[in-house]
C-alpha positions in Angstrom: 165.8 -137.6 13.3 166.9 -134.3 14.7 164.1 -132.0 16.5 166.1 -129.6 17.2 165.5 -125.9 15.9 167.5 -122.9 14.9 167.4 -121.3 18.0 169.3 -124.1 19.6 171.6 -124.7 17.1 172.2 -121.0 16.4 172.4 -122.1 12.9 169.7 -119.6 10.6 168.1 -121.0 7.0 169.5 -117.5 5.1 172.3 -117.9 3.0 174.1 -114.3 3.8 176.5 -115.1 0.8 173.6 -114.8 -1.6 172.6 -111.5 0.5 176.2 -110.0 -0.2 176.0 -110.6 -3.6 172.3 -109.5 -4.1 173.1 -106.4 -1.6 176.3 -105.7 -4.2 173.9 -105.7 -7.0 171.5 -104.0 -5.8 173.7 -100.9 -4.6 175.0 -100.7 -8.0 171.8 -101.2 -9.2 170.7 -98.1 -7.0 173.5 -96.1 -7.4 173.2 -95.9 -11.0 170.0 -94.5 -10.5 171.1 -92.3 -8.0 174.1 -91.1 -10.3 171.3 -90.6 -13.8 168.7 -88.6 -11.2 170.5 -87.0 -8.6 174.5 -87.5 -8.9 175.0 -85.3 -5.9 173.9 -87.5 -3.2 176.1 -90.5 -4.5 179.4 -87.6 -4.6 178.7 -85.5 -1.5 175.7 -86.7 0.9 177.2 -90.9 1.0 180.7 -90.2 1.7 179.8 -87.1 3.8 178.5 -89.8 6.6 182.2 -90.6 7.0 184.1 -87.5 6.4 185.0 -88.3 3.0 183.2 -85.0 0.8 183.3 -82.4 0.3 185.2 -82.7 -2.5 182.9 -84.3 -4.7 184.0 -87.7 -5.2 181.4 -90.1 -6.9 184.0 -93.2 -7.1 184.2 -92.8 -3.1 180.7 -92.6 -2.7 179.7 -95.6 -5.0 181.8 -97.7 -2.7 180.2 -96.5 0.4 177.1 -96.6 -0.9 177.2 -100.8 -2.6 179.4 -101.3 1.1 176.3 -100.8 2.8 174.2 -102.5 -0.1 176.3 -105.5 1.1 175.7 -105.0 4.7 171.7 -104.6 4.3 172.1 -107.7 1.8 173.5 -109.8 5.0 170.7 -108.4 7.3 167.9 -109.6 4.4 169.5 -113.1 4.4 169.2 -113.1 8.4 165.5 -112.2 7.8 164.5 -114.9 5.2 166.2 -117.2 7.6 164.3 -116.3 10.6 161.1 -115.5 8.9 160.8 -118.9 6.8 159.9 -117.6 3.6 160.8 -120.2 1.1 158.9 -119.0 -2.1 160.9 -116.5 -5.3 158.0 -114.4 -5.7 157.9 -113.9 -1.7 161.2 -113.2 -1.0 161.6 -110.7 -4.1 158.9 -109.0 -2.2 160.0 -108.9 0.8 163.3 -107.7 -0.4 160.9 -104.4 -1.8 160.0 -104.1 1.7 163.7 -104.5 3.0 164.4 -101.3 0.5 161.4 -99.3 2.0 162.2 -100.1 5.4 165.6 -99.3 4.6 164.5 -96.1 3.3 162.3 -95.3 6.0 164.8 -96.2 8.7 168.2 -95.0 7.1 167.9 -92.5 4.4 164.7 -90.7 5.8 165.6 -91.0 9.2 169.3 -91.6 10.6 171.2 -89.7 7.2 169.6 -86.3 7.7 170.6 -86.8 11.5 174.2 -88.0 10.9 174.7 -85.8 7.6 173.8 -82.4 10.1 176.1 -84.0 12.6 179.4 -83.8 11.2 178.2 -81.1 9.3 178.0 -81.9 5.9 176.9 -79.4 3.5 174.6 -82.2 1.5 172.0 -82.4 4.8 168.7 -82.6 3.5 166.1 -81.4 6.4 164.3 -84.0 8.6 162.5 -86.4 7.9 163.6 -86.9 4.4 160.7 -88.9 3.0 161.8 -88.3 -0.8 159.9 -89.6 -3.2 163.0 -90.2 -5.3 164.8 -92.0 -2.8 161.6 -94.3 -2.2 161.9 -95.5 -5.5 165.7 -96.2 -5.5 165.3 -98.1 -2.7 162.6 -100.2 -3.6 164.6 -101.4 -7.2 167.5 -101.7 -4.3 165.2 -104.6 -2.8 163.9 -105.8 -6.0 167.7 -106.5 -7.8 168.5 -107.8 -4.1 165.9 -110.2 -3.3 165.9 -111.5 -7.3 169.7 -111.9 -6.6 169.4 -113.6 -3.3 166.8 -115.7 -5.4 169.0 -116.9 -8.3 171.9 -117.5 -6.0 170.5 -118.8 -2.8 171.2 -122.5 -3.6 174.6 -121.8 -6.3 176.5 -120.2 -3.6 
């Protein structure tokens, strides 16, 4: 019988292919929202951060936007490895919290910076606690923890 734990292995519990395909769902999830409540900042403000608006371009900036879906789905995976949590109901919440964190730290925070950085006309001022945005990304969290969820053991 092994004793040995994750930190010596280096091996974590979270299955980061069920976080890509929950963080994919929930982007799209998101930016449909986003696109039915406030289309501009899925066409301008997203692919702003990388040079790629003005013009408008909402294709572009869905891409972006479910890109770093994926990306913050790979991080959740890392974090229900290392923080145990084993039940549905548990890790669909803490998925909600993954979106407000993710909304504190990233959309509130870091876009207004990086937006007024490369000068972007879409820069909201900082902080940019919007309501709005609070809600898409906690159904971000929601769709990607139930994802992670049903596909944890299927993939």
């Amino acid at each position: 019988m092994s004793t040995q734990t994750a930190a010596e292995t280096g091996k974590l519990d979270g299955n980061w292919r069920a976080g890509t395909l929950g963080g994919i769902a929930g982007g799209l999830v998101m930016g449909a929202l986003v696109v039915a409540m406030n289309a501009p900042t899925l066409a301008v403000a997203i692919p702003s951060l990388y040079a790629l608006a003005p013009p408008p371009t909402l294709g572009l900036g869905m891409v972006v936007h479910v890109s770093h879906g994926a990306v913050l789905g790979v991080v959740f995976a890392a974090l229900v490895g290392v923080s145990g949590v084993r039940t549905p109901t548990t890790q669909v919440g803490l998925g909600i919290a993954w979106g407000v964190a993710a909304w504190v730290g990233f959309a509130a925070l870091l876009m207004p910076l990086w937006l007024r950085a490369v000068g972007s006309p879409a820069s909201p001022p900082f902080p940019n606690f919007a309501l709005p945005s609070l809600l898409w990304h906690a159904v971000y969290g929601a769709v990607l923890g139930a994802v992670y969820v049903a596909t944890e053991e299927a993939v």
